[in-house]
C-alpha beads as a LAMMPS data file, in Angstrom:
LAMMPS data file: protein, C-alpha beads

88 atoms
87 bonds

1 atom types
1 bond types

-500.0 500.0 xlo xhi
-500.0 500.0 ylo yhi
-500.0 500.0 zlo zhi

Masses

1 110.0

Atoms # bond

1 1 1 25.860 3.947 8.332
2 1 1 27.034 0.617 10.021
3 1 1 29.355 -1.771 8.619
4 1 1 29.338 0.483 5.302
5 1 1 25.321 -0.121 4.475
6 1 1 23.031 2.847 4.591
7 1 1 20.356 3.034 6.981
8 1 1 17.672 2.733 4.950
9 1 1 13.569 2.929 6.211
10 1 1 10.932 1.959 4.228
11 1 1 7.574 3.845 3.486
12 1 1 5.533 0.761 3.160
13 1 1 5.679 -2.454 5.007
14 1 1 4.640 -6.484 4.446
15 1 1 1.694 -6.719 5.963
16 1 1 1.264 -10.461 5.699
17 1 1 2.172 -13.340 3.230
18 1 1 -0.224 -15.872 2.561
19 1 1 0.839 -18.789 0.674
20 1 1 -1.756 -20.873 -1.033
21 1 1 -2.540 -22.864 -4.280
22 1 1 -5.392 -21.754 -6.791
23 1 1 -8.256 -19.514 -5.081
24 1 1 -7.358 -18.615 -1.413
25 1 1 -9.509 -20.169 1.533
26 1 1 -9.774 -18.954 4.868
27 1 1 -8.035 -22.470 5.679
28 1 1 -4.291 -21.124 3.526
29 1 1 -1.603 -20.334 5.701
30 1 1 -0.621 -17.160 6.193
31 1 1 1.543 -15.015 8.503
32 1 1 1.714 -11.270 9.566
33 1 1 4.585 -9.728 8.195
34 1 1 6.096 -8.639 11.507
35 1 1 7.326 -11.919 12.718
36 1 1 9.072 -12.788 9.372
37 1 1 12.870 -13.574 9.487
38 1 1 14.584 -10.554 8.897
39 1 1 16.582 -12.256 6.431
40 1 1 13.243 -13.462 4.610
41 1 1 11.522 -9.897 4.798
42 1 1 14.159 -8.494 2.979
43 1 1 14.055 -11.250 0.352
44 1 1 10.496 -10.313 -0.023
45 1 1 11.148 -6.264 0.179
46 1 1 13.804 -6.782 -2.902
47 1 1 11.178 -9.196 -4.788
48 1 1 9.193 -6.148 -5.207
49 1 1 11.641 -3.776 -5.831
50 1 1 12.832 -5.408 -9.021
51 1 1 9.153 -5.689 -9.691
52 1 1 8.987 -2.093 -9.258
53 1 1 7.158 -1.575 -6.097
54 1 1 9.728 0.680 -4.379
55 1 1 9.184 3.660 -2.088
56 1 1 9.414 6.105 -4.651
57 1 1 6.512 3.872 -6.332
58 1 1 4.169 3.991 -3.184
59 1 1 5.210 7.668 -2.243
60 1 1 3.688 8.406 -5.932
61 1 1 1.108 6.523 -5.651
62 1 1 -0.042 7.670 -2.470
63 1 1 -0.287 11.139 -3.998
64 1 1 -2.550 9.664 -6.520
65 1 1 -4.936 7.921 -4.050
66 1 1 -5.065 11.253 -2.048
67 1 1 -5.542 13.529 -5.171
68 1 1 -8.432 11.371 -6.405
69 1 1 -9.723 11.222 -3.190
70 1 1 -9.656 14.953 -2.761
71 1 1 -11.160 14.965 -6.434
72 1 1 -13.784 12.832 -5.462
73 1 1 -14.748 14.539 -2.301
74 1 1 -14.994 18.109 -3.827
75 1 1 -17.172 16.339 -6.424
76 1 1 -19.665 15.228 -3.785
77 1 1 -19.682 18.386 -2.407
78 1 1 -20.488 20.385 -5.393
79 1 1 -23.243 17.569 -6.113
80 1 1 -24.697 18.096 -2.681
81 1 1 -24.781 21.844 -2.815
82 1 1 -26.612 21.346 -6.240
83 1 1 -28.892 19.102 -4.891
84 1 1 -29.725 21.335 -1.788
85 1 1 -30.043 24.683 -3.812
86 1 1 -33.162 23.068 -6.110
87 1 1 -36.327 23.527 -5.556
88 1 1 -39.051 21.798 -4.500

Bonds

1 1 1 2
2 1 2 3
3 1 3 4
4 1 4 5
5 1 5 6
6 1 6 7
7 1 7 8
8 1 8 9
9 1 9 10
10 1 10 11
11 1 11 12
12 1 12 13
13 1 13 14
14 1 14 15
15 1 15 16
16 1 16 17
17 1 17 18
18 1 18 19
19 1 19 20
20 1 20 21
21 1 21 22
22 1 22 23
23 1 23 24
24 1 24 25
25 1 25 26
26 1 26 27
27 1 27 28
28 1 28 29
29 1 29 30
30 1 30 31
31 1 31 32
32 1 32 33
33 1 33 34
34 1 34 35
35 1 35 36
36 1 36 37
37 1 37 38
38 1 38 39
39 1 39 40
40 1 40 41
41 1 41 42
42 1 42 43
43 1 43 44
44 1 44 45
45 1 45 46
46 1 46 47
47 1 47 48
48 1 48 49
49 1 49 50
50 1 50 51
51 1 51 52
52 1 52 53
53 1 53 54
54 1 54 55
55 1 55 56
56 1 56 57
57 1 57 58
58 1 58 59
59 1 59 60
60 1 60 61
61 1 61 62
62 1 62 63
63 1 63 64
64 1 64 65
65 1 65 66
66 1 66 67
67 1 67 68
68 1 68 69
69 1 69 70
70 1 70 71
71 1 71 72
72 1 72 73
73 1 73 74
74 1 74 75
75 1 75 76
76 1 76 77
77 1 77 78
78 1 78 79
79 1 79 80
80 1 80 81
81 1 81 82
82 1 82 83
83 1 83 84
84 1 84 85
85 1 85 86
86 1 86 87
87 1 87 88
């Protein structure tokens, strides 16, 4: 801890921010999240914590993606063996 904040890493980052009116064109501005302001990162990073996007959020919801995938790949599998074991 410095200055008596926690070090604190996040699971997810902002990959870019696009800003734009309407439907988005290829002509919008947008910039990667890596060259943000610090200051202005963080303002985003809290945005979606009150909004509920937090790492706790994206750590379960990871584990959903993966699951389903898994799911969906065993699925395919059992499909394909299925499809392989009739005959002709």
């Amino acid at each position: 801890m410095e200055g008596g904040q926690e070090d604190f890493e996040d699971i997810f980052v902002i990959g870019e921010v696009s800003l734009f009116d309407g439907e988005a064109k290829k002509t919008d501005y947008a910039i990667a999240g890596d060259v943000l302001d610090e200051y202005l990162y963080n303002l985003f990073m809290n945005f979606l914590e009150d909004r509920g996007i937090s790492n706790e959020f994206i750590s379960k919801f990871s584990e959903l993606c993966t699951n389903y995938e898994h799911y969906l790949y065993i699925e395919l599998m059992v499909n394909l063996q299925k499809f392989l074991k009739e005959e002709v």
